[in-house]
C-alpha positions as CSV (number, residue, x, y, z in Angstrom):
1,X,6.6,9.9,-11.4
2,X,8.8,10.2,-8.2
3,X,5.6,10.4,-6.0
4,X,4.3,7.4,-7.7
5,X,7.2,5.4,-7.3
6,X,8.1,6.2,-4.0
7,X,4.4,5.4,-3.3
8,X,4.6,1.8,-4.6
9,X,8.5,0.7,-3.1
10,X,6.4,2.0,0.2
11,X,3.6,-0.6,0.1
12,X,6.3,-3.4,-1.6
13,X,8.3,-2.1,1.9
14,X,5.2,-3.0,3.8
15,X,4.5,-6.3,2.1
16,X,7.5,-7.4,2.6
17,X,8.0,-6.4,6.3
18,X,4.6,-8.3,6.7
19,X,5.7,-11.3,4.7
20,X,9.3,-11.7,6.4
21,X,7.4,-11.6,9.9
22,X,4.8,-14.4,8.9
23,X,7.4,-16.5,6.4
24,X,4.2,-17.3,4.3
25,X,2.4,-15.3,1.8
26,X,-0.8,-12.6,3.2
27,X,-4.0,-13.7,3.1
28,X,-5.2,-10.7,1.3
29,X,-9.1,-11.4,2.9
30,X,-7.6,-10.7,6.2
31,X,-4.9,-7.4,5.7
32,X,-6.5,-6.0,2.8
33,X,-8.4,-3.3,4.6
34,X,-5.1,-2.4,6.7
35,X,-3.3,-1.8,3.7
36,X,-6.0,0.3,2.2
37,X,-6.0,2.2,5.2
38,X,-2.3,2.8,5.4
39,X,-1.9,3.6,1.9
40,X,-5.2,5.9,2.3
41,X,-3.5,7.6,4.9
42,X,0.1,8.1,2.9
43,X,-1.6,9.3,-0.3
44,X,-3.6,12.1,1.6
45,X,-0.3,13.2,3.4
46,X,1.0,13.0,-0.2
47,X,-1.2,15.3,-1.9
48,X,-2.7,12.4,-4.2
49,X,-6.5,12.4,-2.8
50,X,-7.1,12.7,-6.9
51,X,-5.3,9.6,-7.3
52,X,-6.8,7.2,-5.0
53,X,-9.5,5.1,-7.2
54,X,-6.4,4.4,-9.5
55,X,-3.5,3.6,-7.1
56,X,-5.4,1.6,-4.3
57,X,-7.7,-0.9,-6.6
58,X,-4.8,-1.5,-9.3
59,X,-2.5,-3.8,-6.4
C-alpha cells in the first residue's frame, strides 16, 4: 500500500505543480498523454508494470 500511495501523492504533486503554474484548471485533452507518460515511466522504475491498466485509467 506504501507503493501505491506514494504513487498517487506523486501525480497529485504533479497536478498541482502544473495547476499552480497555469492558475486555472488542466485541460486534460491537452496534458493527458504527458501524464500517462510520466506516470508510465515511474511505475516501470517502480516495479508495478502489472499494475498499469489499473492505476493509469482509474485518474
Amino acid at each position: 500500500m506504501n507503493l501505491i500511495t506514494n504513487i498517487l501523492l506523486f501525480k497529485y504533486y504533479l497536478t498541482n505543480k502544473q495547476e499552480l503554474k497555469k492558475k486555472k484548471k488542466i485541460n486534460l485533452k491537452t496534458n493527458q498523454y504527458n501524464y500517462i507518460v510520466k506516470f508510465w515511466k515511474y511505475s516501470r522504475f517502480l516495479g508495478l508494470i502489472s499494475f498499469k491498466g489499473e492505476l493509469i485509467w482509474k485518474y
